[in-house]
N, C-alpha and C positions, 0 to 999 in steps of 0.2 A: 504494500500500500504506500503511496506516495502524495503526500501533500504540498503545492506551491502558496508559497506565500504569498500577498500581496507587496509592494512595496513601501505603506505604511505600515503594516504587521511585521514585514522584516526589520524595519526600522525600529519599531517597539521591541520585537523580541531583542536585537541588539543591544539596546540600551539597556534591556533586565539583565541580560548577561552581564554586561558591563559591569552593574551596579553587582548583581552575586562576583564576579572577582575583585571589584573592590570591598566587598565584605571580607571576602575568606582570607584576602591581602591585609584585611587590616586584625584579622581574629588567628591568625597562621604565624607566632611570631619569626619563624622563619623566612618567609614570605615577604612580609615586612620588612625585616633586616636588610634581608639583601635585595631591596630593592626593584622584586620581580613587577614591571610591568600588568598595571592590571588588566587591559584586555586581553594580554598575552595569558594569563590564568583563567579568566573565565572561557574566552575562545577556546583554549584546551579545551575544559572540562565538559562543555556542553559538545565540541567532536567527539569527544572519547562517548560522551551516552549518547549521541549520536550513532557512533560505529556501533555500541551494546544495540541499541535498539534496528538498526538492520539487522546485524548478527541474529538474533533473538525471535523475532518478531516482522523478519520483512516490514519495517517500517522507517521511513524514510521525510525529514520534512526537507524541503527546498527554497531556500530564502531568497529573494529577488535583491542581486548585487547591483543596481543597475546606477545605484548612487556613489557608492564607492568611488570613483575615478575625481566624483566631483566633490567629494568629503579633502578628498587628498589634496586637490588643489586648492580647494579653502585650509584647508593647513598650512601650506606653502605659503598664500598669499596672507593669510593671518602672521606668520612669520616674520613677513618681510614689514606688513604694517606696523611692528612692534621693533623695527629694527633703526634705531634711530646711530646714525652714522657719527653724530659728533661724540657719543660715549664708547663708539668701537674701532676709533681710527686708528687702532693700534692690532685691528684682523688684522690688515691685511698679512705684517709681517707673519703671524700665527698663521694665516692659511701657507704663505711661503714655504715655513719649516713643517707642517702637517703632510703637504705633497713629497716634501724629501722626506717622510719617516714612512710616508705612503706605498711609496712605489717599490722601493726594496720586496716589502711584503708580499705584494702580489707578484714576484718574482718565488720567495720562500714558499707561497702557497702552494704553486704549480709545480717545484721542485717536490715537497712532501707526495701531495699527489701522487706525482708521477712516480716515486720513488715505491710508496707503498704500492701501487698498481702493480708495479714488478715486484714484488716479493708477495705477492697475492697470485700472481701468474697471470695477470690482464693486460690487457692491449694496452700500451702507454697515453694513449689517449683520450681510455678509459680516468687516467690520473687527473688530464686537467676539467675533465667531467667533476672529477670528485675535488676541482680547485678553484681556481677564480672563475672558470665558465659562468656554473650556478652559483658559487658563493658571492662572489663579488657582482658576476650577471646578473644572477636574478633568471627567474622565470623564463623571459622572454630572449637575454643573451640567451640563455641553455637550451630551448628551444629551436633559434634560431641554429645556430653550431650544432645542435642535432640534426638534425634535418640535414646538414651538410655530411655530417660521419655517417647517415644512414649511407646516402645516395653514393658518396665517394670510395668510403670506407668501410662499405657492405656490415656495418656494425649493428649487431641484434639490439635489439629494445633501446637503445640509446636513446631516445624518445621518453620515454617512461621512466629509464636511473635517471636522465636530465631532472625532469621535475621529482622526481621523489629528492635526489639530492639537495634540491634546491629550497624545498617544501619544508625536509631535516632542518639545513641552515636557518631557515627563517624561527622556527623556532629554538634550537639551538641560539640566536643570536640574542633572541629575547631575553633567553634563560639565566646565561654565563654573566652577560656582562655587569645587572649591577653586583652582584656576591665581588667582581675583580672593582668594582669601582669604589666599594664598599669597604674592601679591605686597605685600598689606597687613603683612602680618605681618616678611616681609623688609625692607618700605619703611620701616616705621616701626621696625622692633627689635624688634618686643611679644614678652612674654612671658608665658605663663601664670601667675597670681597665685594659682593653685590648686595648683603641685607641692610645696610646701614643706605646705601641710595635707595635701595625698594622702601625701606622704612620713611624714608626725607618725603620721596617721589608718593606715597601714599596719603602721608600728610598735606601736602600741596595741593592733591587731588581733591582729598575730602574721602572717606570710605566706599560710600554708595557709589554704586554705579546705575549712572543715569538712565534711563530709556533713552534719551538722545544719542546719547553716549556710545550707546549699545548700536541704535539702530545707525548712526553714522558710521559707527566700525564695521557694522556687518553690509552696508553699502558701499565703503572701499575696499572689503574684500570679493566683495563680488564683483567692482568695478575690474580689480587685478585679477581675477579668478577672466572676467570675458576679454579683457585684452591680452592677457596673458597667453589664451585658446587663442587668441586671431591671429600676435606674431608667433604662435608656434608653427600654424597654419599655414603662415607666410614664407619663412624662412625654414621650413621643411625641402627635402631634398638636395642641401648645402653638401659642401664637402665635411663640416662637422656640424651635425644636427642636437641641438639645444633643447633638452629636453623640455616638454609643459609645463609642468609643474616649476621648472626654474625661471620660465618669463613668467610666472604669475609672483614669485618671489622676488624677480625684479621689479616688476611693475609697483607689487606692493611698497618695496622702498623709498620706491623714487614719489610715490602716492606721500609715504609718510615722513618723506625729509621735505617735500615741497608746500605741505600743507601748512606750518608754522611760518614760514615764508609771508604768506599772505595773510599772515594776522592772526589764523585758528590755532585756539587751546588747544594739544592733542591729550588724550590719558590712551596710553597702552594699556591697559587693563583689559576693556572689554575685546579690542583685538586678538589677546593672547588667550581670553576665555573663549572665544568663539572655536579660536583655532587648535588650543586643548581640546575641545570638543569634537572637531572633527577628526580631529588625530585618531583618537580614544575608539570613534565608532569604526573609521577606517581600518583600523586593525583590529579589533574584535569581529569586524565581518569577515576578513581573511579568514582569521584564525576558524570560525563557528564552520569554514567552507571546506574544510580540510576532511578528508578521507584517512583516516590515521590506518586502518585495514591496508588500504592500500601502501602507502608509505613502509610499513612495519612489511608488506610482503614481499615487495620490491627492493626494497634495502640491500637484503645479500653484506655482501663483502663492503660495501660503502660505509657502513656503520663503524670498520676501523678504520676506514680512510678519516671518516669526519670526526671520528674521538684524538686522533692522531692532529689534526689541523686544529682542534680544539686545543690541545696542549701547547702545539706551536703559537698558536695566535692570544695566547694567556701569557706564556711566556716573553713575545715579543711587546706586548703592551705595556707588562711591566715594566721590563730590562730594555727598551729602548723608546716607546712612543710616548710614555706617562716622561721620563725622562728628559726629553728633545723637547718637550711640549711644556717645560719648568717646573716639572715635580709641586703644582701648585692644584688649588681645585678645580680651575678650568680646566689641567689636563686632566686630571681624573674624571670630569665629565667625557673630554674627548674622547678619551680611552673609553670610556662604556659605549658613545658611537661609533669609536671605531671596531670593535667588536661588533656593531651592531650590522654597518652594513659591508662589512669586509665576512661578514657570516649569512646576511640574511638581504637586508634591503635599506635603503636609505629612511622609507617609515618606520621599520624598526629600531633604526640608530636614534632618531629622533625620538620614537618610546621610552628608547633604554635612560635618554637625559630628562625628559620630562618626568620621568618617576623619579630618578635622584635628586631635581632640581626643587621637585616638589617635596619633600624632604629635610634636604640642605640648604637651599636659596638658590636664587639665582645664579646661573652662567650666560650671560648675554653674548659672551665672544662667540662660547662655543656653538650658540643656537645659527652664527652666520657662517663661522666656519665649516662646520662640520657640511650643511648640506649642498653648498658650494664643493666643498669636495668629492662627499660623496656621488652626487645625484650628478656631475659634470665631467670634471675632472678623472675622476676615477676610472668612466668610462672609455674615453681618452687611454687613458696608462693601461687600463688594460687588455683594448683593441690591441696595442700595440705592442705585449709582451706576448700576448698568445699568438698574434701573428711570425714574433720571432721563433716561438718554441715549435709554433707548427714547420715551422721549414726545416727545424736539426734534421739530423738523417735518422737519428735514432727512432722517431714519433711514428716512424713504420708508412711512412704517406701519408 
């Protein structure tokens, strides 16, 4: 039996979930401690009785994602409206030294991969499947690079380890990074250098947040949200294509560093609520989508490829990114995003800080840097290390 949701009902059922992994997040003192992302636990737990309940019952419900793509880029653009450039003129250096602590890694990835590939007895190709393809890719790189090892490389299901691989990391990436950012943060003392300006900046505002307030915020991110879709639209088919979600993040900026310009109060506040908000639902619907049956049958041999890149990429956050990035509390947010999407996705890097951040206070650097790098850059470095790895001789063709 199989039931479709409507898209307000999926929207509701999402937001209960929600709200149960923010409960069990906050009654689980483990959970709590480190950090876990609360859509990231509810989304679990309603897949997993999800898969009991096919398993059990042939019963199946199906939720109408059809909003998702547009929750993500009211995130983005929420980001960007809350990103006021005269208190983070000091990114840019931080994204500079981010991409050199960046790039190495996804070189290490591909190497572990490939490494374990052979000593599992798999096609080496099979390695960067189990590396930056899906981890750093994502879905749709793994896909796409599937699709090619099919046709070229006569390689079975390659299609299917893609996304289970990739499905793992997203979760995985959820999971690990705050417990490491957690430990950073205790290991060292850090403290957020941003509660004493959140504190000033809230005063000034006054508490409440206004209906104006609110509905002005949510009409410049929707303004950044439709121009954002127009030049992606535009400037698609370039020789490097700019992802949506990152002209809706520009646009948002350039929305919220021009508007004081011309005389308007602005309060970030309702910006950053709106777009926690979308955050939140955007990935608890992933997560509620997920097939964990399938994942768990398809795994195979991938499951020590990705506990093996687990340990490498724990290791390297500590011992060289939290490090290069000043051993302070902004890097220990970056480090929980770079775990986030050097494992899963750039929404999830952004989960992994928004649960710390909510927590420990603000990191305003890391909210620009990180998805700058992520969601752009990254993709950049890493076109271009898998196109070297695929020409060695060793890669078998």
């Amino acid at each position: 039996m199989q039931i479709r949701l409507d898209p307000v009902t999926s929207v509701l059922i999402a937001v209960l979930v929600l709200l149960l992994g923010t409960l069990i997040n906050r009654r689980v003192a483990f959970l709590s401690r480190y950090n876990i992302p609360d859509p990231i636990t509810g989304g679990v737990l309603f897949a997993a009785v999800a898969a009991i309940a096919v398993a059990l019952f042939d019963f199946r419900v199906v939720i109408d994602a059809a909003i998702k793509p547009v929750l993500l880029l009211m995130f983005f653009a929420g980001v960007g409206m809350g990103a006021d450039l005269r208190a983070l003129k000091q990114g840019g250096k931080a994204l500079v030294i981010f991409l050199i602590v960046l790039f190495p890694y996804i070189v290490v990835q591909n190497t572990v991969g490939v490494a374990m590939a052979k000593a599992l007895d798999l096609h080496p190709i099979f390695g960067l499947v189990g590396g930056s393809i899906t981890l750093v890719g994502g879905h749709g790189t793994g896909a796409a690079y599937a699709e090619r090892f099919a046709e070229i490389n006569n390689l079975q299901s390659v299609m299917e380890l893609s996304m289970t691989v990739a499905t793992i990391g997203l979760i995985v990436g959820g999971i690990i990074a705050g417990p490491v950012a957690q430990y950073l943060i205790s290991r060292y003392r850090l403290r957020s250098q941003g509660e004493d300006e959140a504190s000033v900046e809230a005063q000034a505002h006054g508490f409440p947040i206004t209906t104006v307030a609110a509905v002005g915020a949510l009409g410049g991110i929707l303004v950044a949200v439709v121009v954002g879709r127009w030049l992606a639209s535009l400037f698609s088919g370039q020789a490097i294509t700019i992802p949506g979600f990152l002209w809706c993040m520009l646009t948002g900026i350039v929305i919220r560093n021009l508007l004081p310009l011309t005389g308007v109060r602005f309060d970030d506040r309702p910006a950053e609520l709106i777009s926690n908000v979308s955050l939140s639902l955007f990935l608890v619907m992933t997560m509620m989508a997920l097939d964990l049956v399938d994942v768990a049958l398809s795994a195979g041999p991938f499951i020590a490829i990705i506990a093996m890149q687990v340990v490498f990429i724990v290791l390297y956050v500590v011992l060289v990114c939290f490090r290069f990035m000043g051993r302070d509390y902004e890097a220990a947010v970056l480090s929980a995003a770079f775990i986030g999407f050097n494992m899963g996705s750039t929404a999830t890097a952004m989960a992994n800080m928004q649960a710390i951040t909510a927590k420990h206070g603000p990191a305003p650097k890391s909210f620009v840097v990180a998805p700058l790098a992520g969601a752009f850059f990254v993709d950049i470095m890493n076109a271009f290390v898998l196109t070297l790895m695929l020409a060695m001789p060793w890669m078998g063709g």
